[in-house]
Every structure is written in structure tokens, then in C-alpha cells.
N, CA, C and O atoms as a CHARMM CRD file, in Angstrom:
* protein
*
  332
    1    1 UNK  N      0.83300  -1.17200   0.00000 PROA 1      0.00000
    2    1 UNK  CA     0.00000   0.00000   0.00000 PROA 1      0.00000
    3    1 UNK  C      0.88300   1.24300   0.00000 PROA 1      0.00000
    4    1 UNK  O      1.99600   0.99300   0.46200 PROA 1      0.00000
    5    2 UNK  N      0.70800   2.57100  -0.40100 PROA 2      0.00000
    6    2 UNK  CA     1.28800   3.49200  -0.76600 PROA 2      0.00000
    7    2 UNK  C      1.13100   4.17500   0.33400 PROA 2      0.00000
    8    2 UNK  O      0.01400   4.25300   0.84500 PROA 2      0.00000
    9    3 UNK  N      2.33800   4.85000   0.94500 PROA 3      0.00000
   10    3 UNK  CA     2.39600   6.20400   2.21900 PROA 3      0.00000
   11    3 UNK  C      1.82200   7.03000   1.39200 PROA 3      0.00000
   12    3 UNK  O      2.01800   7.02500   0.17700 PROA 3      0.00000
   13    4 UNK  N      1.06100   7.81000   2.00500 PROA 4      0.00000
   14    4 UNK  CA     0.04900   9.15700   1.73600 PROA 4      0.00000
   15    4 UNK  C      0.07800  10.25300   2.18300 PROA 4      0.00000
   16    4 UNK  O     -0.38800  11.35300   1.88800 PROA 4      0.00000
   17    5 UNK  N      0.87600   9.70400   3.18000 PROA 5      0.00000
   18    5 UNK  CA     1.68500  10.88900   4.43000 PROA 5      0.00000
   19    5 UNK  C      2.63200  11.40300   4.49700 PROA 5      0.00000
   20    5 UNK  O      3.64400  10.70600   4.56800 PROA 5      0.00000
   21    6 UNK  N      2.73400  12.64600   4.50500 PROA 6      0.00000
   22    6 UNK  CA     3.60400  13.98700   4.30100 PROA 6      0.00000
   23    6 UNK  C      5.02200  13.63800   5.61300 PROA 6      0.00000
   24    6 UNK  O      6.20300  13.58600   5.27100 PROA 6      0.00000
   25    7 UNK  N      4.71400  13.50800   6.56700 PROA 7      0.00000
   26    7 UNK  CA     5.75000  13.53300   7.89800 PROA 7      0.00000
   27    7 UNK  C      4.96900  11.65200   8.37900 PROA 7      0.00000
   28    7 UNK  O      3.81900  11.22400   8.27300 PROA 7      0.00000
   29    8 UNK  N      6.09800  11.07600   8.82800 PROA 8      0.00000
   30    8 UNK  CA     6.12800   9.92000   9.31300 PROA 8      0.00000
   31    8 UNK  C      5.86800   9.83100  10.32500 PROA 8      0.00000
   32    8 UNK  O      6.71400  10.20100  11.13900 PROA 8      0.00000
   33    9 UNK  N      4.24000   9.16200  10.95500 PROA 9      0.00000
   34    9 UNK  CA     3.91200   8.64600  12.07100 PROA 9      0.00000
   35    9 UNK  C      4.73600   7.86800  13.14900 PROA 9      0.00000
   36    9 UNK  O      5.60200   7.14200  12.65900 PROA 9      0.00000
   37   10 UNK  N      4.66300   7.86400  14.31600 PROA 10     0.00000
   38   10 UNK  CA     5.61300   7.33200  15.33900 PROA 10     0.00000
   39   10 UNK  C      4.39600   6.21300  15.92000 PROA 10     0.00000
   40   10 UNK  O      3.19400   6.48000  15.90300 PROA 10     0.00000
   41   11 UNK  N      4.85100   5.20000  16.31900 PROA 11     0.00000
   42   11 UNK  CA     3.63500   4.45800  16.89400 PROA 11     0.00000
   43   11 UNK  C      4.38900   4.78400  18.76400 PROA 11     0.00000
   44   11 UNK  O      5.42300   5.00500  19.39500 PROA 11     0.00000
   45   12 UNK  N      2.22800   4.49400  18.91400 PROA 12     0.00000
   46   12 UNK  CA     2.87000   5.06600  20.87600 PROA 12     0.00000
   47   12 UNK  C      1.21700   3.72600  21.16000 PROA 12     0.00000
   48   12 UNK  O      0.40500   3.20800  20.39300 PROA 12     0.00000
   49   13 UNK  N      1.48300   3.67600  22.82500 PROA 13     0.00000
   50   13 UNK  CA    -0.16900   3.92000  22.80200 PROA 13     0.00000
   51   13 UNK  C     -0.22900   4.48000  24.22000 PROA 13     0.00000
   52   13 UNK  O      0.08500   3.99100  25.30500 PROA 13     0.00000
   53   14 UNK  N     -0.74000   5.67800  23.86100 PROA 14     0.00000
   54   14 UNK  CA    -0.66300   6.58200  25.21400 PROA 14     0.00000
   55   14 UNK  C     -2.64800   6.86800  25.14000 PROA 14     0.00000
   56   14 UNK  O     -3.47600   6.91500  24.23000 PROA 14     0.00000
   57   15 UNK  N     -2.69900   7.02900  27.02800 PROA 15     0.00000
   58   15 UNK  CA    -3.97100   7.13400  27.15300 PROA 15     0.00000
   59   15 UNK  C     -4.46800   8.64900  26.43500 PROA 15     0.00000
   60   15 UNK  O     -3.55600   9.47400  26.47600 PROA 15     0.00000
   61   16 UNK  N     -5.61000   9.10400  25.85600 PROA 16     0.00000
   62   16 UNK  CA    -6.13100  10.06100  25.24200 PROA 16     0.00000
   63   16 UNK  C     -7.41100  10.76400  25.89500 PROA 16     0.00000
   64   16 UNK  O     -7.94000  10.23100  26.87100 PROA 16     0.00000
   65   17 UNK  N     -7.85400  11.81700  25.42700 PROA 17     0.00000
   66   17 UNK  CA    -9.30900  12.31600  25.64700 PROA 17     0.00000
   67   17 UNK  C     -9.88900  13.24900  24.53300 PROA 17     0.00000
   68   17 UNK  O     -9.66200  14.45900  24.53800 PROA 17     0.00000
   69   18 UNK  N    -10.74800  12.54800  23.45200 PROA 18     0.00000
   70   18 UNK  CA   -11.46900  13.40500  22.86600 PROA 18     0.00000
   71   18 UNK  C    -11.98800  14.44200  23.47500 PROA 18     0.00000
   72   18 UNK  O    -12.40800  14.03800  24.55900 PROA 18     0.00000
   73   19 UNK  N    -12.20300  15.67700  23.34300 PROA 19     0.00000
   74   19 UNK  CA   -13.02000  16.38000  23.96700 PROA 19     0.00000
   75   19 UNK  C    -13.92200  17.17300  22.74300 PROA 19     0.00000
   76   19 UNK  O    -13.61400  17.29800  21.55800 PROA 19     0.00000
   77   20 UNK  N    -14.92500  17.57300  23.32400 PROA 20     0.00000
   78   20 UNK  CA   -16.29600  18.41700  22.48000 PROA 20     0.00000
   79   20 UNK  C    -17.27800  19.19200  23.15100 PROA 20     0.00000
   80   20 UNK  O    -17.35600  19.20000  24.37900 PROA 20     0.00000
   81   21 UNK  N    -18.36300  20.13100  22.08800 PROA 21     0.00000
   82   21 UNK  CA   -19.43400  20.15000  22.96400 PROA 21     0.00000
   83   21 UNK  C    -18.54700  21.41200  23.99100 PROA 21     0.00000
   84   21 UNK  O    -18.83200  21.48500  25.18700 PROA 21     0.00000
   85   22 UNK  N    -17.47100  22.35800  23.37500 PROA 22     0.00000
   86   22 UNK  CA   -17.14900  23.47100  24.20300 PROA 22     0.00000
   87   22 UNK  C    -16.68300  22.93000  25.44300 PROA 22     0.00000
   88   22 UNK  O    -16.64900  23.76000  26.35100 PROA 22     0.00000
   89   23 UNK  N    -16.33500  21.83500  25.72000 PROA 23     0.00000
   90   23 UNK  CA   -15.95900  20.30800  27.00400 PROA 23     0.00000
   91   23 UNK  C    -16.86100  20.31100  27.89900 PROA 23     0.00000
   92   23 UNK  O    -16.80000  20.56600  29.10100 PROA 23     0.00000
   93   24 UNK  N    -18.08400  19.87500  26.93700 PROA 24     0.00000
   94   24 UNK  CA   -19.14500  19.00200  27.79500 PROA 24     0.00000
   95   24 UNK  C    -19.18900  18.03800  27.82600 PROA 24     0.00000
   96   24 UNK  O    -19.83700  17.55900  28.75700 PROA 24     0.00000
   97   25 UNK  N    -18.57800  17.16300  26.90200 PROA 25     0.00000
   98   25 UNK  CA   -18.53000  15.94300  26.63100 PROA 25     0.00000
   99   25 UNK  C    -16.68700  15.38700  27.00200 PROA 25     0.00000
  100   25 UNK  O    -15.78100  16.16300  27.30900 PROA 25     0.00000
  101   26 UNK  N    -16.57000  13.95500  26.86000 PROA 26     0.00000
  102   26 UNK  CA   -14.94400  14.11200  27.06100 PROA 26     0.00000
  103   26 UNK  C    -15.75300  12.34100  26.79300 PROA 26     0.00000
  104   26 UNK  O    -16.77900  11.95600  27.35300 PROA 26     0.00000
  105   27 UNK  N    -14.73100  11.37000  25.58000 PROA 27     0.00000
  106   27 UNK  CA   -14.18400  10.14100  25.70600 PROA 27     0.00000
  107   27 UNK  C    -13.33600   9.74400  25.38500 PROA 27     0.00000
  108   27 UNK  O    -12.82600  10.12600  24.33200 PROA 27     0.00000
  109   28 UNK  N    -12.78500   8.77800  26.16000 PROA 28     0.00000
  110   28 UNK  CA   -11.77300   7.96600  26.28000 PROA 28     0.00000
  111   28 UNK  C    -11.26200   7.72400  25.12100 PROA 28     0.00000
  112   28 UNK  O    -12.14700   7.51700  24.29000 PROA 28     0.00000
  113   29 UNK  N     -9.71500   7.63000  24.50800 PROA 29     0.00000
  114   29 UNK  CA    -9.29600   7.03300  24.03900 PROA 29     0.00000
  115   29 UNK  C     -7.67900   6.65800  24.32000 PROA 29     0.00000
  116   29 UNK  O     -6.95000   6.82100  25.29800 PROA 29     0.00000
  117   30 UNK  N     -7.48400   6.09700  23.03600 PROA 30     0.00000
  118   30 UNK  CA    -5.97000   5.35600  22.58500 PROA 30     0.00000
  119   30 UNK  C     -5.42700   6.41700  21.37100 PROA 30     0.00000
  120   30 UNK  O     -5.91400   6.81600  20.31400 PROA 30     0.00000
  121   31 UNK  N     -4.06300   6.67200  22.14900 PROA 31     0.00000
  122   31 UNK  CA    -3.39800   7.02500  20.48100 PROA 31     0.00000
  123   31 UNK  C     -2.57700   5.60700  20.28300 PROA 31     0.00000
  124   31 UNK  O     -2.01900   4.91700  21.13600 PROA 31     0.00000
  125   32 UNK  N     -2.67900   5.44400  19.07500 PROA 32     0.00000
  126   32 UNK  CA    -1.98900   4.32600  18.75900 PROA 32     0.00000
  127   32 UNK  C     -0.38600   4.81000  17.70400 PROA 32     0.00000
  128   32 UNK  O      0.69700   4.23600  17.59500 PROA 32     0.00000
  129   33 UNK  N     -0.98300   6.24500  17.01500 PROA 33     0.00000
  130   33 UNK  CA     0.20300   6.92200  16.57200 PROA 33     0.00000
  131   33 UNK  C      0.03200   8.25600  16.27800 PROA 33     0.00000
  132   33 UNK  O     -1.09500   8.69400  16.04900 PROA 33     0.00000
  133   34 UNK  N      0.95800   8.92100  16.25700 PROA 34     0.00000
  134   34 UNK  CA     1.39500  10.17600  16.17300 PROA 34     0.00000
  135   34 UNK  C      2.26800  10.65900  15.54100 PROA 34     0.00000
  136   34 UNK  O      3.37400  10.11700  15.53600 PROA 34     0.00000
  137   35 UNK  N      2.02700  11.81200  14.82900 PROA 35     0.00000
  138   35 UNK  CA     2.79200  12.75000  14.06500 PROA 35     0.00000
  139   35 UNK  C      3.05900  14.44000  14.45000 PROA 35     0.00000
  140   35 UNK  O      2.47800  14.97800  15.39200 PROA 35     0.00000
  141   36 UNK  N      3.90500  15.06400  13.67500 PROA 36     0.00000
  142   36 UNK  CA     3.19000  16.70800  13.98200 PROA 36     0.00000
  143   36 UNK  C      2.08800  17.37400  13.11100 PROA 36     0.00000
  144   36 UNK  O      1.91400  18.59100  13.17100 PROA 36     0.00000
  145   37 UNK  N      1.17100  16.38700  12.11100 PROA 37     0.00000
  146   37 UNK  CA     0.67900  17.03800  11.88100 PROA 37     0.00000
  147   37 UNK  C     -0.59000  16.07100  12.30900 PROA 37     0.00000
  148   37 UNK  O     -1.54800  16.82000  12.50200 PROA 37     0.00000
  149   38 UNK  N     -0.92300  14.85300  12.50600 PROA 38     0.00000
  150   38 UNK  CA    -2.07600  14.00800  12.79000 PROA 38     0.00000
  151   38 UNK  C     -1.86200  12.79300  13.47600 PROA 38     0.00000
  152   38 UNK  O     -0.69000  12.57000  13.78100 PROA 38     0.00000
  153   39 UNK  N     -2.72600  11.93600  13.80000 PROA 39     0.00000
  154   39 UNK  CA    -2.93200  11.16600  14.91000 PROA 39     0.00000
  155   39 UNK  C     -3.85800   9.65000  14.32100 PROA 39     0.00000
  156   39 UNK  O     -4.41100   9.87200  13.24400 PROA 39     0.00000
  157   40 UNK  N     -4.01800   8.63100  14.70600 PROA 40     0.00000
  158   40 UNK  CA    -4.98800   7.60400  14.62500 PROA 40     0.00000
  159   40 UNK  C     -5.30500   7.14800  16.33900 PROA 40     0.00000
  160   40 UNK  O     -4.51700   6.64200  17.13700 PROA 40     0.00000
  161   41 UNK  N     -6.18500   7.38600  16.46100 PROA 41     0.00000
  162   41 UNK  CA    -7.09100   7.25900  18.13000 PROA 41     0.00000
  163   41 UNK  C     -7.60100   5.70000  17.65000 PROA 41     0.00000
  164   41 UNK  O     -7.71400   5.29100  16.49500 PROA 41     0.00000
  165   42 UNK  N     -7.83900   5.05200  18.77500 PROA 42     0.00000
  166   42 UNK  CA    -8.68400   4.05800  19.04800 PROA 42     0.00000
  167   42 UNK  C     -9.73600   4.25800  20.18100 PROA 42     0.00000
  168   42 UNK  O     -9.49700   4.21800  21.38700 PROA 42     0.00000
  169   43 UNK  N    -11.07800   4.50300  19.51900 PROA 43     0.00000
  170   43 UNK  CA   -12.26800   4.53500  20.32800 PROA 43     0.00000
  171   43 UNK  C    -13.41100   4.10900  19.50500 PROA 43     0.00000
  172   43 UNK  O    -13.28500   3.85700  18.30600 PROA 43     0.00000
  173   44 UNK  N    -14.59400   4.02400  20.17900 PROA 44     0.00000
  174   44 UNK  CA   -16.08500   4.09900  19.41200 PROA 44     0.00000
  175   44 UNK  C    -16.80800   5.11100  18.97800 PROA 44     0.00000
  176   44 UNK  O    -17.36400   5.96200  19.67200 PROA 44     0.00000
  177   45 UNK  N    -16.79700   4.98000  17.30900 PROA 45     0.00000
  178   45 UNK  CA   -16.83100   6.50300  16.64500 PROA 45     0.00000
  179   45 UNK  C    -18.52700   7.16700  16.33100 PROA 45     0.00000
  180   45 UNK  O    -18.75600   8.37200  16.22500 PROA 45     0.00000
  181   46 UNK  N    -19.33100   6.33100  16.24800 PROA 46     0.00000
  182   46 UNK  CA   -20.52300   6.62300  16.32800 PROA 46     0.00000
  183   46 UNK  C    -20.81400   7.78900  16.79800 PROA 46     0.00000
  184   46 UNK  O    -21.77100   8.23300  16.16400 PROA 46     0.00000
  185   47 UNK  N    -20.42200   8.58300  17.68400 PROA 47     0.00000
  186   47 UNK  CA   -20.92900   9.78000  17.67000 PROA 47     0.00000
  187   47 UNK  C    -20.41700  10.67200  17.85200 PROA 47     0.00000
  188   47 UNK  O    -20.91100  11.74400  18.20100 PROA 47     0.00000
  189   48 UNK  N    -18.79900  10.31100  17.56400 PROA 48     0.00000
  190   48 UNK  CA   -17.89200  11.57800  17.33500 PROA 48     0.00000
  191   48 UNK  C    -18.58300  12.66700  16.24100 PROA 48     0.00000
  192   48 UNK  O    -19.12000  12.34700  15.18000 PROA 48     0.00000
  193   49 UNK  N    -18.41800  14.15000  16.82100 PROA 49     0.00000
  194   49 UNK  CA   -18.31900  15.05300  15.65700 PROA 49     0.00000
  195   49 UNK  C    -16.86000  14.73900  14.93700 PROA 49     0.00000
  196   49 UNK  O    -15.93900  13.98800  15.25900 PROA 49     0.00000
  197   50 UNK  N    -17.10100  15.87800  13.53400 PROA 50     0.00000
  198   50 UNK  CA   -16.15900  15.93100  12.90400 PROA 50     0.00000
  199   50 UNK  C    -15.27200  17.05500  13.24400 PROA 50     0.00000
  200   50 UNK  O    -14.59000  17.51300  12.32800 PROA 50     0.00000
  201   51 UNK  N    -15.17900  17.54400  14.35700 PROA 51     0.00000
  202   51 UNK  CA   -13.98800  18.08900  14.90400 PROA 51     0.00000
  203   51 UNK  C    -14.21800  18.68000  16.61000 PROA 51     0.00000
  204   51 UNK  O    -15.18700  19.12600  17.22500 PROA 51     0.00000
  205   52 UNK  N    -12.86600  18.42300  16.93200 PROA 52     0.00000
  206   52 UNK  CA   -12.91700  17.82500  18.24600 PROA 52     0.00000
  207   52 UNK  C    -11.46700  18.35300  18.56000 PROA 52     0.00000
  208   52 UNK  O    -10.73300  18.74400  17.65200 PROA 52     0.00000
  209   53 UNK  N    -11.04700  18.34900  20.00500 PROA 53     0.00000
  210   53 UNK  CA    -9.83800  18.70300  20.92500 PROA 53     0.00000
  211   53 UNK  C     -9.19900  17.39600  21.24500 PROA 53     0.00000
  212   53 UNK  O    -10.02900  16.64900  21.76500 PROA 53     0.00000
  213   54 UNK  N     -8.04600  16.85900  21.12400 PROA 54     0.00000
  214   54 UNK  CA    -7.38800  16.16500  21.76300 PROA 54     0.00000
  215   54 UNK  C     -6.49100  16.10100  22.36500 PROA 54     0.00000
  216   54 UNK  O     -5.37400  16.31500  21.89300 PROA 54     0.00000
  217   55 UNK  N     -6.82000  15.62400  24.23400 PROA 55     0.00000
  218   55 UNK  CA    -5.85600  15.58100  25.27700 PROA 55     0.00000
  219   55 UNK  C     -4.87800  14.69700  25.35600 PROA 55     0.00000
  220   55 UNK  O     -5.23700  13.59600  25.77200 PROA 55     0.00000
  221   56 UNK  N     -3.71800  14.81900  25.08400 PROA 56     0.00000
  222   56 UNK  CA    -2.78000  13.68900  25.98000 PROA 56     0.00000
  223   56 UNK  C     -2.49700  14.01700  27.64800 PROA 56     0.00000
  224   56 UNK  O     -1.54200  14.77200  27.83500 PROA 56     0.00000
  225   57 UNK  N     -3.23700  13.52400  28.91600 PROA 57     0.00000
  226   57 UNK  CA    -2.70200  14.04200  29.65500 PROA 57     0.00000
  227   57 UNK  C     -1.34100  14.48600  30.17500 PROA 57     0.00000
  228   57 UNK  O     -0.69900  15.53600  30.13200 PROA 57     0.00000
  229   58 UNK  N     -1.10900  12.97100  30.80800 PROA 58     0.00000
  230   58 UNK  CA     0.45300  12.84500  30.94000 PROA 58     0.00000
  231   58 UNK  C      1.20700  13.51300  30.25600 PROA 58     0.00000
  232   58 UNK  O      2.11200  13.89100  31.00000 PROA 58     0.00000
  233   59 UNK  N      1.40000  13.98500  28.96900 PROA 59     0.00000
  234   59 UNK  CA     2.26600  14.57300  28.06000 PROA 59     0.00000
  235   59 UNK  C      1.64800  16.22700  28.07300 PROA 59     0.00000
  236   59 UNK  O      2.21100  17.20000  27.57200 PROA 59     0.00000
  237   60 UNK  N      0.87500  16.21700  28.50000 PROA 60     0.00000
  238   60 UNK  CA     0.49900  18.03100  28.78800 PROA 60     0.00000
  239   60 UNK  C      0.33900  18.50100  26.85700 PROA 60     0.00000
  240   60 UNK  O      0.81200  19.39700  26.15900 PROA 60     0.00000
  241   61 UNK  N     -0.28300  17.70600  26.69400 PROA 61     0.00000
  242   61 UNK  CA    -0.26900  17.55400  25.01500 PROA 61     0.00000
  243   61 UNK  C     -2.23400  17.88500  24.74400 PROA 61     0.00000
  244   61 UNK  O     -3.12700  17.17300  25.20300 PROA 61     0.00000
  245   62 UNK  N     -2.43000  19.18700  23.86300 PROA 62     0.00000
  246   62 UNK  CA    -3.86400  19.38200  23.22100 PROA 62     0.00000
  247   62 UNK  C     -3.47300  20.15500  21.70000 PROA 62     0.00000
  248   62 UNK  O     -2.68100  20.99900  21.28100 PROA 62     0.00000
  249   63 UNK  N     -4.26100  19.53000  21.33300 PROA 63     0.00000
  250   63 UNK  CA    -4.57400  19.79600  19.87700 PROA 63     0.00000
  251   63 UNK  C     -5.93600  20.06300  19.22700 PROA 63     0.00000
  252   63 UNK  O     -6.61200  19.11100  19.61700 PROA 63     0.00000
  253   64 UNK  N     -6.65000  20.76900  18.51300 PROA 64     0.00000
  254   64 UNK  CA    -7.98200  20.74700  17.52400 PROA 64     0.00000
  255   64 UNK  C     -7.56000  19.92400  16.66800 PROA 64     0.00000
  256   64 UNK  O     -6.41100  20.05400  16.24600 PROA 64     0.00000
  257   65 UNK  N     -8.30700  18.98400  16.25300 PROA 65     0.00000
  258   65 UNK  CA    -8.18200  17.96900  15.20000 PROA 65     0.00000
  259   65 UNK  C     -9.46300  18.48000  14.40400 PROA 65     0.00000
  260   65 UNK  O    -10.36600  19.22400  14.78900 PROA 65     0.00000
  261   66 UNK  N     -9.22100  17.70200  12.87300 PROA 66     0.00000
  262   66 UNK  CA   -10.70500  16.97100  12.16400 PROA 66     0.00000
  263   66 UNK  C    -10.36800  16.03600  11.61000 PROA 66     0.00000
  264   66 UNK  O     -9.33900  15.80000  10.97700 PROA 66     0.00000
  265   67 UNK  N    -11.35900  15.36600  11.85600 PROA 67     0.00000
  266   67 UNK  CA   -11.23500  14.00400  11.70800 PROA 67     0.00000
  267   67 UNK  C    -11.28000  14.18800   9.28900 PROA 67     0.00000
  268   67 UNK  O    -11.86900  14.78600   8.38800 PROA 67     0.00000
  269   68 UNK  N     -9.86000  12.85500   9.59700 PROA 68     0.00000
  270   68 UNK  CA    -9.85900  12.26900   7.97900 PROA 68     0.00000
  271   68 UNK  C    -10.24700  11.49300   7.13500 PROA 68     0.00000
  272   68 UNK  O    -10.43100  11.54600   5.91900 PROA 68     0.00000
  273   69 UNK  N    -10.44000  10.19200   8.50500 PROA 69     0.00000
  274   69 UNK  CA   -11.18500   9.28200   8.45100 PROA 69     0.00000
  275   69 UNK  C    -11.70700   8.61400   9.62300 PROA 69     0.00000
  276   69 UNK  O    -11.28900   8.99300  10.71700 PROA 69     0.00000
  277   70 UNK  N    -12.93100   7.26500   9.54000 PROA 70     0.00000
  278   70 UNK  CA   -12.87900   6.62300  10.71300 PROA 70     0.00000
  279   70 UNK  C    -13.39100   5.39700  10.26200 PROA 70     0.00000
  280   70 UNK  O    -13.71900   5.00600   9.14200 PROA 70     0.00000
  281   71 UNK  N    -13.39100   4.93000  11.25200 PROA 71     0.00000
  282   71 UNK  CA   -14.12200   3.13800  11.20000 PROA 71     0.00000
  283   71 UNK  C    -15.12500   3.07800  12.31400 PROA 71     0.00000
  284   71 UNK  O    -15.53000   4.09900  12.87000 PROA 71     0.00000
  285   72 UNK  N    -15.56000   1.74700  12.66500 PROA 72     0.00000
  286   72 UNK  CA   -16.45700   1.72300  13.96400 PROA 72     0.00000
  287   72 UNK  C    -15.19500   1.43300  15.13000 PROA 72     0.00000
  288   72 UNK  O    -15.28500   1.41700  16.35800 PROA 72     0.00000
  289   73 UNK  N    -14.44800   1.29600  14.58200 PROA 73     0.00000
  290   73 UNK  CA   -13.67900   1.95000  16.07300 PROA 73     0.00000
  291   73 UNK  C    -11.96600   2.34100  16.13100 PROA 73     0.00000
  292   73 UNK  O    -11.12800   2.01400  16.97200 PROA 73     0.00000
  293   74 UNK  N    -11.83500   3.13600  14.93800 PROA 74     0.00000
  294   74 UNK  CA   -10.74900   3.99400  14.89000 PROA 74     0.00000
  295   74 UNK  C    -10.92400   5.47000  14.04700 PROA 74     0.00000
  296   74 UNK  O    -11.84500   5.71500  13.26800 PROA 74     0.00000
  297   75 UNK  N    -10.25100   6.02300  14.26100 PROA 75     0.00000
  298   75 UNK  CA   -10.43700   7.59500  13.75100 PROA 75     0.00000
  299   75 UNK  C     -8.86400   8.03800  13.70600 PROA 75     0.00000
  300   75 UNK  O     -7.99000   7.97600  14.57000 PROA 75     0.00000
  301   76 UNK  N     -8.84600   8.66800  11.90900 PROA 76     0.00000
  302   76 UNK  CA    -7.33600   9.68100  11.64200 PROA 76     0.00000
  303   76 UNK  C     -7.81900  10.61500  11.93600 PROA 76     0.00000
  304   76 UNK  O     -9.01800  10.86900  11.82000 PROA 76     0.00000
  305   77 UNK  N     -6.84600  11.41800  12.44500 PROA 77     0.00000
  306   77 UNK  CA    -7.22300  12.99700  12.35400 PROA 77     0.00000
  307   77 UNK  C     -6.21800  13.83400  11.82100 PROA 77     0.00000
  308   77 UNK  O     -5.12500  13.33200  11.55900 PROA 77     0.00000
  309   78 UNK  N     -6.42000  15.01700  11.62600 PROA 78     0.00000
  310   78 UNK  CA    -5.41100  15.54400  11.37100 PROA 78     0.00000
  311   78 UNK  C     -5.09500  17.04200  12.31400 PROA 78     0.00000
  312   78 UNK  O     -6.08100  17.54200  12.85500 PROA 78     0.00000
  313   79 UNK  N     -3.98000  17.61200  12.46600 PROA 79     0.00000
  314   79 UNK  CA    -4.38900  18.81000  13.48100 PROA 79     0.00000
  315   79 UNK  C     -4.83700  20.05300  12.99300 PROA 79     0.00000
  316   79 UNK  O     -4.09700  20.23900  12.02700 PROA 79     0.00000
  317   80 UNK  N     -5.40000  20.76600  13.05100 PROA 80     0.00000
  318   80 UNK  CA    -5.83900  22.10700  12.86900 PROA 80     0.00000
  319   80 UNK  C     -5.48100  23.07200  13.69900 PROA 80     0.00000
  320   80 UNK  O     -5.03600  22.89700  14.83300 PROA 80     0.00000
  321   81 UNK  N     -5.66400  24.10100  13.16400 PROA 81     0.00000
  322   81 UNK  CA    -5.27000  25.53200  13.84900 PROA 81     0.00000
  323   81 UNK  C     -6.58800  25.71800  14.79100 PROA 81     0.00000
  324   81 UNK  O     -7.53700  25.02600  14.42200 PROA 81     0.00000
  325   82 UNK  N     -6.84900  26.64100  16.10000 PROA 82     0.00000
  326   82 UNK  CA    -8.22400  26.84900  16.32400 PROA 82     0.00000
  327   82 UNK  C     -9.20400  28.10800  15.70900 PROA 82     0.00000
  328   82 UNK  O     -8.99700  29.28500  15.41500 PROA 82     0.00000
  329   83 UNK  N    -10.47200  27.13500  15.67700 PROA 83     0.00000
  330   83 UNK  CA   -11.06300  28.41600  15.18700 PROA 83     0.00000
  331   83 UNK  C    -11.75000  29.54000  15.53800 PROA 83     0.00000
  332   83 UNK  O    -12.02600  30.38700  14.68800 PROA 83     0.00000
């Protein structure tokens, strides 16, 4: 399969937190990898919006993402500026 990707993903799996909803909402996830410009989470995507905050705690790490793609239970994102 062909890289599509600009900067080379690092694989991790560090605990995560979608956040939304101005942080009314907050779920759980997995990064499974990371870049500087995007991410692949492991969670249940059903009712993710298409753009969202992501926490790494431990790493004092947030980002605005939108999502690039997903499955029923993974999601790319990529990072965005805020708006």
C-alpha cells in the first residue's frame, strides 16, 4: 500500500481524551500513533463530531483535530489551527 503521508507517524499507545461540545462531553481514548501534523485514536466513533480537541494528559499535550477518516472503532485525524 502506498504512504500518503507527508511527515512519518511514530507508533505510541498513550492514554487520550477526545473532547467536544465546548468540554461538555470528554471520551476515552488510545493514540496508537502520532505525528506533527495528525494522529490515529482508538475509540467508538458513532458519535464523534467531525472536529474535536485532543488531550494527551500525561504529556500536557492538546490539539484541535478533524477528523480524515474513521471506522467503527478507529479515527485519523489531522491537526488544525483553532477556530
Amino acid at each position: 500500500m502506498e504512504e500518503k503521508r507527508h511527515v512519518q507517524r511514530h507508533r505510541t499507545l498513550k492514554a487520550g481524551k477526545i473532547i467536544f461540545n465546548r468540554g461538555s462531553f470528554a471520551v476515552d481514548c488510545t493514540v496508537k500513533n502520532i505525528s506533527e501534523t495528525g494522529a490515529c485514536l482508538l475509540t467508538k466513533t458513532t458519535m464523534l463530531p467531525d472536529k474535536f480537541e485532543l488531550s494527551i494528559p500525561l504529556d500536557h499535550f492538546t490539539r484541535h483535530c478533524q477528523v480524515a477518516w474513521k471506522t467503527p472503532d478507529k479515527v485519523g485525524v489531522k491537526f488544525v489551527e483553532a477556530a
